[in-house]
One Martini backbone bead per residue (centre of mass of N, CA, C, O) as a GRO file, in nm:
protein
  252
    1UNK     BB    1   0.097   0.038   0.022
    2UNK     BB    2   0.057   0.337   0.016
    3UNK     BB    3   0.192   0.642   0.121
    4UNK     BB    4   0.120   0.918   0.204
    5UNK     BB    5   0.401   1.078   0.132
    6UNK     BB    6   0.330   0.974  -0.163
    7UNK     BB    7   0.107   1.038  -0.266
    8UNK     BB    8   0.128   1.366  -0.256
    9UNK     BB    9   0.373   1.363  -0.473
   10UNK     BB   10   0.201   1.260  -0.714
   11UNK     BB   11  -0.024   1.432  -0.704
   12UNK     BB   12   0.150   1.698  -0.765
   13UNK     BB   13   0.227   1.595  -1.032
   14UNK     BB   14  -0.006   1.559  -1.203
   15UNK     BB   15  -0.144   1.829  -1.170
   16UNK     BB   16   0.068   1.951  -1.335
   17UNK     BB   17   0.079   1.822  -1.600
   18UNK     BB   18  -0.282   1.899  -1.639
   19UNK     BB   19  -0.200   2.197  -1.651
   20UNK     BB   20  -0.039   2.203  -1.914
   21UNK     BB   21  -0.293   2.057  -2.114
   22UNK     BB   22  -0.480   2.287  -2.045
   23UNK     BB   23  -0.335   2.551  -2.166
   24UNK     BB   24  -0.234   2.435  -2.482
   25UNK     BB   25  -0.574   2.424  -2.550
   26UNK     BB   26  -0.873   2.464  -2.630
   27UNK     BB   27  -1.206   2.414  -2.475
   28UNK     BB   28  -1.465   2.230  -2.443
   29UNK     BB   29  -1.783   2.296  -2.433
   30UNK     BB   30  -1.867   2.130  -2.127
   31UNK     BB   31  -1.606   2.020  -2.020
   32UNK     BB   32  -1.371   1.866  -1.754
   33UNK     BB   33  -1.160   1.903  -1.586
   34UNK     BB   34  -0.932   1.670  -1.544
   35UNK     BB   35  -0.818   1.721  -1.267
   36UNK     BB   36  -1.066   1.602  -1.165
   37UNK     BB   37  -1.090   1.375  -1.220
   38UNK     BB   38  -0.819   1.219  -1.161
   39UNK     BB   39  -0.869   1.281  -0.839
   40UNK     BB   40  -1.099   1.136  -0.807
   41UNK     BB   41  -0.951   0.847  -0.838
   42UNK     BB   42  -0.765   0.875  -0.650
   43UNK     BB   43  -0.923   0.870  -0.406
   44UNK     BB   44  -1.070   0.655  -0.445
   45UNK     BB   45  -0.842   0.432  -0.407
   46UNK     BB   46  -0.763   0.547  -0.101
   47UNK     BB   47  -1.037   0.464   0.014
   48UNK     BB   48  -1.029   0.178  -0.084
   49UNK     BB   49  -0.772   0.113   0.031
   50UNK     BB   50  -0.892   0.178   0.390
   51UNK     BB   51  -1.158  -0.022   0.345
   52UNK     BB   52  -0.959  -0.315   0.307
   53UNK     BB   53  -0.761  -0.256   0.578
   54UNK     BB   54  -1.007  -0.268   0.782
   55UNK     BB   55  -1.143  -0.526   0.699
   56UNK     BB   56  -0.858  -0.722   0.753
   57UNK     BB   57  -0.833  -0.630   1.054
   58UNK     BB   58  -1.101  -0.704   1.150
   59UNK     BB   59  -1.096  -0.986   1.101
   60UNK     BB   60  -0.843  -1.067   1.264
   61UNK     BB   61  -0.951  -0.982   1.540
   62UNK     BB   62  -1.199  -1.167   1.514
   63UNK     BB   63  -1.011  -1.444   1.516
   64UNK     BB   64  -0.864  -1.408   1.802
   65UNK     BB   65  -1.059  -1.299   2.018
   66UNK     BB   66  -1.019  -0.882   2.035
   67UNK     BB   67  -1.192  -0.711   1.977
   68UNK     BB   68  -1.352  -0.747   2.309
   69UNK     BB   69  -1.131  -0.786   2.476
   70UNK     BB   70  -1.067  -1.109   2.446
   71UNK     BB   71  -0.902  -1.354   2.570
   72UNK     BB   72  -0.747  -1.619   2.489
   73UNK     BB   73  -0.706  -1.957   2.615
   74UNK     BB   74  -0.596  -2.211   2.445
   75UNK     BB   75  -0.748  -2.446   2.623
   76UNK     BB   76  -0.808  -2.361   2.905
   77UNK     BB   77  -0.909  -2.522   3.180
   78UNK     BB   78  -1.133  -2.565   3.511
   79UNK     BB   79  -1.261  -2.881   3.584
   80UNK     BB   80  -1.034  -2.928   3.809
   81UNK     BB   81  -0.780  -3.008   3.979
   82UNK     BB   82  -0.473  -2.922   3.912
   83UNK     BB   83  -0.315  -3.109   4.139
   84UNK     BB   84  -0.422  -3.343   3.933
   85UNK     BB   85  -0.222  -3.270   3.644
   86UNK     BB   86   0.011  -3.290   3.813
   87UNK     BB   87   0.321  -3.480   3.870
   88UNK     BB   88   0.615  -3.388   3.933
   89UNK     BB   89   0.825  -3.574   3.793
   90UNK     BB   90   1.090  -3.404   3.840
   91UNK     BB   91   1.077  -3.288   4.083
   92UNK     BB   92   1.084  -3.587   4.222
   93UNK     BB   93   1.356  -3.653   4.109
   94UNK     BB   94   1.535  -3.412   4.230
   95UNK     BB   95   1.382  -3.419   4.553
   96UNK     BB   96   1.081  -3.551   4.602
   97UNK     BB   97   0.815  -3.719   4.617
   98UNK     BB   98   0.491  -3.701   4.673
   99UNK     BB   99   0.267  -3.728   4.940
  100UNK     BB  100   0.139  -3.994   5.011
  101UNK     BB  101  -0.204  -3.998   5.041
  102UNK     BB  102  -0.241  -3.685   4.961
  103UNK     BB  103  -0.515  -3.443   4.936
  104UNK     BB  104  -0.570  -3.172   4.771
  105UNK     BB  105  -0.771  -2.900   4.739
  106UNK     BB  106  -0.894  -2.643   4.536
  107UNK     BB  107  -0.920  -2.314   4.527
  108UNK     BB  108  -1.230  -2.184   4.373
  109UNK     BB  109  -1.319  -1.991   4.075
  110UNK     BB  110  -1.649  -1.891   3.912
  111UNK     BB  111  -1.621  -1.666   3.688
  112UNK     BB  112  -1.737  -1.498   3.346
  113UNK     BB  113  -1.426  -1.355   3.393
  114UNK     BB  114  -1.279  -1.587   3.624
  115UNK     BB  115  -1.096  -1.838   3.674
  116UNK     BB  116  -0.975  -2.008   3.960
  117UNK     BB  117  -0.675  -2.112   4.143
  118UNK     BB  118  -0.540  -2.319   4.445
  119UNK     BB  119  -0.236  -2.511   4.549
  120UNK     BB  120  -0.080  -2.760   4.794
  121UNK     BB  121   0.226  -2.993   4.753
  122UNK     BB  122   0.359  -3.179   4.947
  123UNK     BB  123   0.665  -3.354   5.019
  124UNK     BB  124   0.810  -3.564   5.099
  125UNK     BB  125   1.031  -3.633   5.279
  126UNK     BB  126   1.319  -3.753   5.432
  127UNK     BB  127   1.505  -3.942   5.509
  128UNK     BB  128   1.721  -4.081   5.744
  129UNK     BB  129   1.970  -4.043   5.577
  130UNK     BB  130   1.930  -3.715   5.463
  131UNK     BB  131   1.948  -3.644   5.750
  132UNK     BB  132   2.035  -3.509   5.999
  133UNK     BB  133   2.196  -3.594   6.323
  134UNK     BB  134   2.060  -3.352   6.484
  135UNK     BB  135   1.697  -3.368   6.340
  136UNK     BB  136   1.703  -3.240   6.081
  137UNK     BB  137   1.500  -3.105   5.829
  138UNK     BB  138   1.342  -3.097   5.492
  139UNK     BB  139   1.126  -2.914   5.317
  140UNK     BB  140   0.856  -2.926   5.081
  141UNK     BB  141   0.651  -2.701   4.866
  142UNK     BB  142   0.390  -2.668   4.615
  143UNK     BB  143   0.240  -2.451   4.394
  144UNK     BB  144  -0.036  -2.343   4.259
  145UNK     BB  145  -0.158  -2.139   3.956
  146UNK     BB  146  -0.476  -2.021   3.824
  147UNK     BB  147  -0.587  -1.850   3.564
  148UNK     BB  148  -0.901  -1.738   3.356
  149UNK     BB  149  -0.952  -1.493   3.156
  150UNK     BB  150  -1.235  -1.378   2.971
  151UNK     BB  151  -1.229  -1.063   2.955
  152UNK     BB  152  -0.964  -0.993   3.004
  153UNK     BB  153  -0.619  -0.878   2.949
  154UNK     BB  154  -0.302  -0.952   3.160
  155UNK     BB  155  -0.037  -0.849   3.022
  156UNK     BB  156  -0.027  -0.579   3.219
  157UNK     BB  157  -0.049  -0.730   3.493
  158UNK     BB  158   0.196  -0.922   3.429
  159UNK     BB  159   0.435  -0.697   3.442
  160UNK     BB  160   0.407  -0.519   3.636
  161UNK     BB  161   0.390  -0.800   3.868
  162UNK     BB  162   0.716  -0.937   3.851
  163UNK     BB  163   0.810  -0.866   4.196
  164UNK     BB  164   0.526  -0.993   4.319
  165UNK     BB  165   0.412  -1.147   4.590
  166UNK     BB  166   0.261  -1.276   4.884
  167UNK     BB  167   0.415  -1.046   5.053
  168UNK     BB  168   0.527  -0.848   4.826
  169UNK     BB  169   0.722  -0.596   4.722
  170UNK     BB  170   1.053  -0.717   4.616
  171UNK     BB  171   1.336  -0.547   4.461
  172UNK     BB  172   1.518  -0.804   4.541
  173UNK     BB  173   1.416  -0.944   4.337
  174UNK     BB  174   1.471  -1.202   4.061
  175UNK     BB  175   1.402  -1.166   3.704
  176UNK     BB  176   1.418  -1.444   3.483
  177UNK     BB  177   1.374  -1.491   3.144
  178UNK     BB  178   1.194  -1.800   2.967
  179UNK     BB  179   1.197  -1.891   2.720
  180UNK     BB  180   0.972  -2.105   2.512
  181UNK     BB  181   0.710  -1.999   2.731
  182UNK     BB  182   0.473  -1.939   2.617
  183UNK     BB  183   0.466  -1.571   2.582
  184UNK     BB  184   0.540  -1.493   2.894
  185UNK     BB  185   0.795  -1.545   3.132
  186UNK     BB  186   0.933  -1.632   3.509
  187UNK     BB  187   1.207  -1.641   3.769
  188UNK     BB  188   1.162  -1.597   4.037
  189UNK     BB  189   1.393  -1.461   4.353
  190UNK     BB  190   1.476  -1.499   4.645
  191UNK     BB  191   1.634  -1.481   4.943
  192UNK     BB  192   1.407  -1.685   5.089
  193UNK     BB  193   1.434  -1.962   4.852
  194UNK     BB  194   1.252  -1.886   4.640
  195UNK     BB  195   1.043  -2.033   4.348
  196UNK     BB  196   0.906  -1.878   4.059
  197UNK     BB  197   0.672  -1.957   3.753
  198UNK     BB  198   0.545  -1.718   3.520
  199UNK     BB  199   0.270  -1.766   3.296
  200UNK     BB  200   0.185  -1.623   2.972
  201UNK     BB  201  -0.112  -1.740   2.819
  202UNK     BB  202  -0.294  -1.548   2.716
  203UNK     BB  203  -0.547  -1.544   2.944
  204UNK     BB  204  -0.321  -1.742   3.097
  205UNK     BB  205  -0.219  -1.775   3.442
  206UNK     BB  206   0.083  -1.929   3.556
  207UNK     BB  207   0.210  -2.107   3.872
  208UNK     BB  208   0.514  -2.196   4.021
  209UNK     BB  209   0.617  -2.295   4.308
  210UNK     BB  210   0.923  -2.339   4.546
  211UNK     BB  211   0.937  -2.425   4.897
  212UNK     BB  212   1.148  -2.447   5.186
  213UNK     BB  213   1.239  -2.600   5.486
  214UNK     BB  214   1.301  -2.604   5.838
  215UNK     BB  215   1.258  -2.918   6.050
  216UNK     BB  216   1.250  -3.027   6.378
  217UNK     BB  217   1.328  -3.435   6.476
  218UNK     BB  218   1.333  -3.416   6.836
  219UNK     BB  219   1.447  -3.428   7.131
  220UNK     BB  220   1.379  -3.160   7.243
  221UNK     BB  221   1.539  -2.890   7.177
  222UNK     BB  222   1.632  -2.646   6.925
  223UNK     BB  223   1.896  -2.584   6.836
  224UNK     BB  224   2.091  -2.298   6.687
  225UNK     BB  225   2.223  -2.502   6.422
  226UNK     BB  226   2.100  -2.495   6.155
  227UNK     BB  227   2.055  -2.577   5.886
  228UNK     BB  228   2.067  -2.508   5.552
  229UNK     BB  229   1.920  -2.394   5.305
  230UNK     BB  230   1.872  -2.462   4.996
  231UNK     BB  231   1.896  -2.465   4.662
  232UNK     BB  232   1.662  -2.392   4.404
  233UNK     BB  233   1.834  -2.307   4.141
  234UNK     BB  234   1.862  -2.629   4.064
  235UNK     BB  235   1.520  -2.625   4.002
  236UNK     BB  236   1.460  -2.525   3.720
  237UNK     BB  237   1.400  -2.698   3.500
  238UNK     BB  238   1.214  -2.888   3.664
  239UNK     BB  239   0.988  -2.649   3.649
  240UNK     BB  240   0.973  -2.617   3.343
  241UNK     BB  241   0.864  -2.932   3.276
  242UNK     BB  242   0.618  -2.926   3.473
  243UNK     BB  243   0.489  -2.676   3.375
  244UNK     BB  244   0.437  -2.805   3.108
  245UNK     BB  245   0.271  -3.034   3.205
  246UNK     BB  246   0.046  -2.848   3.316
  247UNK     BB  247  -0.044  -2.697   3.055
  248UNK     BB  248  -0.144  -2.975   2.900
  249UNK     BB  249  -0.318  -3.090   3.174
  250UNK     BB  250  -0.556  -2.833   3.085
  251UNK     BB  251  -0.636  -2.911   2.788
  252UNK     BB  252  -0.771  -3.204   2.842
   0.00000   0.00000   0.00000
């Protein structure tokens, strides 16, 4: 498609044009200036394309299902507890697998605008060969949340809230964006040694979070020595893998 200001120059020069070949001789009487017919040509095409790649862009719109403001879910349904979705596969062979026999409902929200949940799955404990000899020993719970926004677009409020966890916002967060995940991904890491992996895909926001605790279990007090926090950025990968498993798992 042209643009405006070829438009502009192409038409003043036409217009010179048929200026000289108007008064290089007489006109028939009742005759109409050329450069008026000239004139209403071009802009008659500028007005047809103009209302062609309107209809283009309308349709285009209306095909992603943005027209109208709702954002793509992308085949995201929330139509039962996301956590029997994950199976926690990597992650269980990372660190440890989920807790055997116990069963978490998640906390469900239905409405026209969103559907919502959230769910926690605490990880086996530690064995006794893995424990400190102190008494000393690590435990593990993994978070699930989705959203699935129905009526409005969530990524200016998923970009703006990247350093936001649930303590509050945090300027110490780190967060390291996640290439070919979702539409744009991230991967939160806190000082108290939280990790979250932040998806949005269309209007589906997905989270997983792993958090880990130190905790005392053996007779009497406990000592002032406890064990040091792990490292859960070596669960980077383990976390990503998880993640593409829920998100595969709320599609079916």
């Amino acid at each position: 498609m042209i643009s405006e200001p070829e438009m502009a120059g192409e038409f003043g020069e036409a217009s010179t044009e048929h200026a000289v070949l108007l008064h290089s001789g007489p006109q028939a009487e009742g005759d109409r200036p050329p450069q008026a017919t000239r004139y209403g040509a071009k802009w008659t095409w500028a007005l047809g394309g103009a209302v062609v790649a309107s209809a283009v862009w309308g349709a285009v719109l209306f095909a992603d299902g943005s027209r109208d403001g709702a954002p793509d879910l992308r085949g995201y349904r929330l139509s039962q507890d996301p956590c029997g979705a994950v199976r926690l596969k990597s992650i269980g062979t990372a660190i440890s697998p989920r807790e055997p026999g116990t069963r978490f409902e998640a906390g469900m929200l239905r409405h026209d605008a969103l559907d919502q949940a959230q769910c926690y799955i605490p990880l086996r404990a530690e064995s006794e060969q893995q424990r400190s000899a102190k008494g000393w020993y690590v435990e593990y719970t993994v978070t699930i949340k989705v959203a699935l926004h129905k009526k409005t677009d969530p990524r200016v409020e998923f970009e703006a809230g990247r350093t936001a966890t649930d303590l509050g916002v945090d300027p110490e967060t780190e967060v390291e964006e996640v290439p070919g995940l979702g539409d744009k991904a991230y991967l939160l890491s806190s000082e108290g040694g939280e990790q979250e992996l932040r998806v949005l895909d269309g209007g589906a926001v997905l989270s997983l979070g792993l958090t880990s605790s130190v905790n005392w279990e053996d007779e009497g007090q406990a000592p002032d020595d406890a064990v040091e926090l792990p490292d859960l950025a070596a669960h980077k990968a383990a976390m990503i893998s998880d993640m593409r498993d829920l998100m595969t798992g709320l599609k079916t």
